[in-house]
C-alpha positions as CSV (number, residue, x, y, z in Angstrom):
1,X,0.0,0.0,0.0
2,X,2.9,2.4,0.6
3,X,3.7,2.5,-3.0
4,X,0.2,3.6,-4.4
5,X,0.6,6.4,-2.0
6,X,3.9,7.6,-3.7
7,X,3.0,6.6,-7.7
8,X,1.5,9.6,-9.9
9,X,-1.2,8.7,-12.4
10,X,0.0,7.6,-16.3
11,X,-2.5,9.9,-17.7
12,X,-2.2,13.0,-15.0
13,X,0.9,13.4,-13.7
14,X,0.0,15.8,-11.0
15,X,-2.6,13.2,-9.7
16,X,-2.4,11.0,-7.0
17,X,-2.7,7.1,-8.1
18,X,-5.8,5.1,-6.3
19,X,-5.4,1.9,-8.6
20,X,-2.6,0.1,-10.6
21,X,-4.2,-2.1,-13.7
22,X,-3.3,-5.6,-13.6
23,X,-3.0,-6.0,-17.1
24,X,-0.6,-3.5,-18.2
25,X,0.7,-2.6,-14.7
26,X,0.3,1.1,-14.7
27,X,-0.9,3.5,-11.9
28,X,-4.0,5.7,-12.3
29,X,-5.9,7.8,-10.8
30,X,-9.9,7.1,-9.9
31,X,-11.3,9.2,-12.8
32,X,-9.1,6.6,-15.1
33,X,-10.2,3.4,-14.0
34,X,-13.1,1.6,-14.2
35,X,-14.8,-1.7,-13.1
36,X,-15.1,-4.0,-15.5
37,X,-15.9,-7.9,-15.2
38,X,-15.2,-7.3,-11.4
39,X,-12.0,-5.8,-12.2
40,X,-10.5,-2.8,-12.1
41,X,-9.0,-1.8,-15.4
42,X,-8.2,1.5,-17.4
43,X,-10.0,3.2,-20.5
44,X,-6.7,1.5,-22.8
45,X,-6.9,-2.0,-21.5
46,X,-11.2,-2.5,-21.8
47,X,-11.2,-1.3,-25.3
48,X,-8.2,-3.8,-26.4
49,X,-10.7,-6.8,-24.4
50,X,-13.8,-5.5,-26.1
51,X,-11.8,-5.5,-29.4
52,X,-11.5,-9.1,-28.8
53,X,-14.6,-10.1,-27.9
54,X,-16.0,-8.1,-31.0
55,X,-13.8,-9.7,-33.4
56,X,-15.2,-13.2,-33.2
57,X,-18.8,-11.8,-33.6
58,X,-18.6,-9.3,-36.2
59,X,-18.5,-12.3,-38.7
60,X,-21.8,-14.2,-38.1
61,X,-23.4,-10.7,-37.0
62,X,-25.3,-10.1,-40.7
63,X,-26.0,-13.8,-40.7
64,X,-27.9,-13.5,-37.8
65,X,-29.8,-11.0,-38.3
66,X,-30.6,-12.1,-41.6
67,X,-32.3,-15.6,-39.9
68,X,-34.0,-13.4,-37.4
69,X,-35.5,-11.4,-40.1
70,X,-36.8,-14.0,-42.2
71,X,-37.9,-16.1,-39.0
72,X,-39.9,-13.1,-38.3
73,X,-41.5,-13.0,-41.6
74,X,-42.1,-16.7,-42.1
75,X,-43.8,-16.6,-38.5
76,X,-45.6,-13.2,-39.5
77,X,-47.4,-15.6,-42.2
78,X,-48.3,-18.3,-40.4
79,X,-49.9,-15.9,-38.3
80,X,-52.2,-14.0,-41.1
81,X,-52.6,-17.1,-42.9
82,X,-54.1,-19.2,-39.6
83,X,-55.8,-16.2,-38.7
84,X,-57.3,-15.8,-42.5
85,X,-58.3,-19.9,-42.3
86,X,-60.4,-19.4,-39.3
87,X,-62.2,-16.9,-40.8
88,X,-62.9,-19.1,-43.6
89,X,-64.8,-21.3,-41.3
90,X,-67.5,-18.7,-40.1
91,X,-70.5,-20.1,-42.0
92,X,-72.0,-17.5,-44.3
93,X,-75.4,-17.8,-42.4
94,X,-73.5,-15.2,-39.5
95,X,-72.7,-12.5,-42.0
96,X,-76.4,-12.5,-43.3
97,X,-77.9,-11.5,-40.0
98,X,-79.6,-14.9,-39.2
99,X,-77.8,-15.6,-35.9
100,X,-78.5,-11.8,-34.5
C-alpha cells in the first residue's frame, strides 16, 4: 500500500494514483479506471478486451440477423394465414344477419 501512495497517475501526472491495472501494470488515478468484469482496469486495457470479444462476432453478426428477419416473416405468415383460415370457417349464415 505504501507504493500507491507515492505513484502519480499515467494519464495526469499531478494526480495521486488510487489503482494500478493488472493487465498493463500502470498506476492511475480514480477518474481513469473503471470496473469492468469485477475488475479494475483503465480506459486503454477495456477497449483492447472488447476488441477481442468483437472480433469473433462481427462475422456471423449479418448472418444472424438475416435468420431473425426472415424467421420473423415466415412466423408473421403463419400468423395472417391461420388467422385468415379461421375466418374461412364462419358459415356465411352469421354475416347475413340470421344468428342476431
Amino acid at each position: 500500500m505504501d507504493t500507491l501512495s507515492r505513484q502519480r497517475c499515467f494519464n495526469h501526472g499531478s494526480r495521486e494514483a488510487a489503482a494500478r491495472c493488472p493487465e498493463c501494470g500502470r498506476f492511475f488515478c480514480r477518474e481513469c479506471v473503471t470496473e469492468h468484469d469485477d475488475r479494475v482496469l483503465c480506459a486503454s486495457c477495456v477497449e483492447k478486451q472488447n476488441a477481442g470479444r468483437d472480433k469473433g462476432r462481427s462475422k456471423f453478426r449479418g448472418l444472424k440477423s438475416l435468420v431473425f428477419l426472415c424467421f420473423g416473416f415466415v412466423l408473421l405468415f403463419l400468423v395472417f394465414y391461420y388467422a385468415g383460415v379461421a375466418l374461412m370457417m364462419i358459415p356465411s349464415e352469421f354475416h347475413k344477419g340470421g344468428l342476431w
